[in-house]
Every structure is written in C-alpha cells, then in structure tokens.
C-alpha positions in Angstrom: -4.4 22.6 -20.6 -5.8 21.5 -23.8 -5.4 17.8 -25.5 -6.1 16.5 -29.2 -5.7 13.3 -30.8 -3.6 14.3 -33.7 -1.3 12.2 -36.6 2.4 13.4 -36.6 4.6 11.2 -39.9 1.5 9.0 -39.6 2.0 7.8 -36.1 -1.3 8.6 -34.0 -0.5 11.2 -31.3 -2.1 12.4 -28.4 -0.7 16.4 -28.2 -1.2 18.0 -25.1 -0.7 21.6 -24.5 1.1 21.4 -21.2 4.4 21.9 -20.5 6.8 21.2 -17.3 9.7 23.0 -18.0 7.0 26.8 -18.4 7.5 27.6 -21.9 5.5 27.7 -24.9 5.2 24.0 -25.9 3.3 20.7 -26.0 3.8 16.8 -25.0 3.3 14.5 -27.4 2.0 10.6 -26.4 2.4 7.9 -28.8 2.7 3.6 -28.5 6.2 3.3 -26.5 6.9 0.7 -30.1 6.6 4.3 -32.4 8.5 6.5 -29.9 11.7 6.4 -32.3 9.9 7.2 -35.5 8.2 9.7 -33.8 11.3 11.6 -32.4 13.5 11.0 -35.8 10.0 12.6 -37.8 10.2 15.5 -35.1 14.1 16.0 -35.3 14.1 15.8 -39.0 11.2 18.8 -39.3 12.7 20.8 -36.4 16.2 20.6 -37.7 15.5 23.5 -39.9 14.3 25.7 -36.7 17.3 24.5 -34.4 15.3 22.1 -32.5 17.8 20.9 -29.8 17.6 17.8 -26.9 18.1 18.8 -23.8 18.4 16.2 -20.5 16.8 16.4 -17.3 18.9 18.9 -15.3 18.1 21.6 -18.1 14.7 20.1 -17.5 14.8 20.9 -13.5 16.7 23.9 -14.1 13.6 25.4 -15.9 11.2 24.2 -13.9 12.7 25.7 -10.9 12.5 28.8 -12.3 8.8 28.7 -12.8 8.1 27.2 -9.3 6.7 24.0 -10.9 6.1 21.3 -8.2 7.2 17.7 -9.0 5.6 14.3 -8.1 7.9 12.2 -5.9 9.8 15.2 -4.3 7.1 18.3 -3.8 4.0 16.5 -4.1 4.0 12.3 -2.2 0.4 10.9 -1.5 1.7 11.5 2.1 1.3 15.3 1.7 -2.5 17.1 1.4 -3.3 20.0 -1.1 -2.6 22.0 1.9 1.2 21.4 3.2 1.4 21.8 -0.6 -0.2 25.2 -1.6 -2.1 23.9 -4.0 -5.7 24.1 -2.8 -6.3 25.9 -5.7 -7.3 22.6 -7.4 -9.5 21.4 -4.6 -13.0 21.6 -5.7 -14.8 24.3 -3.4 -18.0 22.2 -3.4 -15.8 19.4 -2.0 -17.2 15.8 -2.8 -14.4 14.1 -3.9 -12.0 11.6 -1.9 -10.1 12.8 0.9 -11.7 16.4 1.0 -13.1 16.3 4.2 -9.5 16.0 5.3 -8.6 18.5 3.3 -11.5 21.0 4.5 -10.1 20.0 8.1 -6.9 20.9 7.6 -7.8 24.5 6.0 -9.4 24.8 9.2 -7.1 23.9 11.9 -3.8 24.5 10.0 -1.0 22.1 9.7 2.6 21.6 11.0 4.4 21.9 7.5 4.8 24.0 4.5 6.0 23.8 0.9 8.4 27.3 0.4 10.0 28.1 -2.8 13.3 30.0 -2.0 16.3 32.2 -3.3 19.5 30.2 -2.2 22.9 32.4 -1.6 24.9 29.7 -2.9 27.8 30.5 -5.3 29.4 26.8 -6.2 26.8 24.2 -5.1 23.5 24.1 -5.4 20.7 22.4 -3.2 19.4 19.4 -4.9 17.2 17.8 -2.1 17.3 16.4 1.4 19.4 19.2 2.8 18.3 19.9 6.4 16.9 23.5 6.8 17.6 25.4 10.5 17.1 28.1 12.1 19.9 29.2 13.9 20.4 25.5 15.6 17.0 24.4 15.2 16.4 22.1 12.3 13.2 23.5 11.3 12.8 21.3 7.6 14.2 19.9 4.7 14.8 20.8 0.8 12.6 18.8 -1.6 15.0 19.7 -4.9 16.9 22.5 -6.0 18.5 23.5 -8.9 20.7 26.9 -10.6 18.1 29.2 -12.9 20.2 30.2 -15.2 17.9 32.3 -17.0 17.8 34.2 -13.6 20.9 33.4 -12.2 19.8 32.2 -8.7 20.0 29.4 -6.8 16.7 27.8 -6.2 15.0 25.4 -3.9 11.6 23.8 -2.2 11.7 22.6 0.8 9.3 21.4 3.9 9.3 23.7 6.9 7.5 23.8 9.5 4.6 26.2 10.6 5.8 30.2 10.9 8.7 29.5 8.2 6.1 30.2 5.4 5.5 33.9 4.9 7.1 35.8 1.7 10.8 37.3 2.7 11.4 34.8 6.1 14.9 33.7 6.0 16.4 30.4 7.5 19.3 28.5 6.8 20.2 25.3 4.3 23.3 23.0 4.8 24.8 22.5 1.1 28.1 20.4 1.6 28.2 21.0 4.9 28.1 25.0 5.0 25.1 26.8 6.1 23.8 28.9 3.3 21.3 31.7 4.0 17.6 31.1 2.2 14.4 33.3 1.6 11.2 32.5 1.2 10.0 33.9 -2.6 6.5 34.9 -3.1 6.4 33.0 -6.3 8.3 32.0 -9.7 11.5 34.0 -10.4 10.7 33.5 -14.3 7.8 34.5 -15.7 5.3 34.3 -12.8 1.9 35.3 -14.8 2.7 32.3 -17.5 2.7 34.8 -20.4 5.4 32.5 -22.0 3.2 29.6 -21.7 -0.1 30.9 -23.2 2.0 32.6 -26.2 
C-alpha cells in the first residue's frame, strides 16, 4: 500500500504497490496518450521472464480466491462499511462523512450481509444475480462468482440477509436453474494472511 512516482522507458509513472488479483505485484499509472509505449517497454523487458497478458476472467478468477471485494458488484454507494465487512477501514475516532451512520448501524445491526462462499457446482459457475434460498425462502442474491483454479472451487459473494452470515451456514444458489448447495467461508481460500502479497 505504497506509491512512487517513478520513470519506466522514459515515460513518467506513478507505481503503486497494490495488487487486485493478491499476488506479488504493482500497478503502474501513466498519461492514457503513453499507455502503448509503456506496455510494449514492459513486454519487451519482461519477455525474457515469461511475462504473459492475461484478461479479465483470469483477473476475477484470482481475485475470488483471495476474497477481494469489487466496486460496482460487492461494494455500491448504496451499501455501508457494515453490510460490507469492511469496518476495518472506518476510522474509530469517526469524523468523517457518513460515520454517524455507520456508528448507528454497528449498533443496531442491519438486515443484509456480504458472505464469501464455497459453491458445489461442477459445470457452471455463479457469476452474479443468482437468487440465494433457503429451502423456499429467497433469502439473497450473488454479487459475482467465479472458478479458483488454483484451489479448484467454485466461489461466490452474495447479499443475504441477517442470520445467513456466520462461518459454515449453508443455503442454496440457483445456477441455470438448479439449486446448488453454498457455505459460508470464514475467509480467502488462497493465501488468507497475504504472505504472497508482501513477498
């Protein structure tokens, strides 16, 4: 969670050491006009390391595995740090915009969770927007999902409501129509103390 202002082939770079997909890496930010020269420069150096693309449903894949919430499915400015499980980055002193909401809700609860979950799926995979039941009851609905093929599971988040959040409760998802049976994980299936990361 570092950032420099670095050159890379002459082009000025600003290198953060984040990375969305959990491993060992960094994102570089350039002008949008020197994007090209910057990723010819980078394939050019890397090509003697085996430096590969890779598209965005590698890039969810991994992510899934690491429990990594994304903005627009996970995390909407209609959901608090609290349906989330992130009130980890709330500031304890409070102070800043929208805490006292925030404080409120830590008090009084809400009516949804986020849960990260082990699908038993074998051909299809939940992707987002599949209702999740109980039985009958529709009790929620998947965010994204994606295979971990490092792990070989079927992954997904989803919203569910109050009393579906615990570690190891079980519920059901629709994937093409069939009723697949879920659990609620306690965290990432890949490297969940970010030893990867911190290399």
């Amino acid at each position: 969670m570092q950032s420099r202002e670095i050159s890379v082939a002459g082009i000025a770079v600003r290198a953060l050491r984040v990375s969305y997909v959990g491993e060992l890496g960094w994102e570089l930010h350039c002008p949008i006009g020197q994007l090209a020269e910057l990723h010819d420069a980078l394939m050019a150096s890397g090509e003697a390391f085996g430096i590969r693309r890779f598209g965005t449903y590698a890039m969810n894949s991994l992510r899934m595995e690491k429990a990594y919430k994304g903005w627009g499915s996970e995390l909407t400015t209609e959901i608090s740090l609290v349906e989330s499980d992130m009130t980890r980055f709330a500031k304890k002193s409070g102070g800043y915009i929208g805490s006292d909401v925030v404080e409120k809700k830590m008090r009084d609860g809400v009516p949804i969770y986020l849960v990260y979950c082990e699908v038993d799926a074998d051909d299809a995979d939940p992707i987002g927007n599949e209702p999740v039941s109980d039985s009958e009851k529709i009790i929620g609905v998947t965010t994204s999902g994606a295979y971990g093929h490092a792990v070989k599971k079927s992954l997904m988040f989803a919203y569910v409501q109050s009393g579906y959040e615990k570690p190891d409760t079980e519920f059901q998802v629709r994937i093409l129509g069939e009723l697949r049976n879920a659990k609620v994980l306690e965290g990432a299936v890949w490297d969940p103390d970010n030893a990867r990361l911190r290399g």
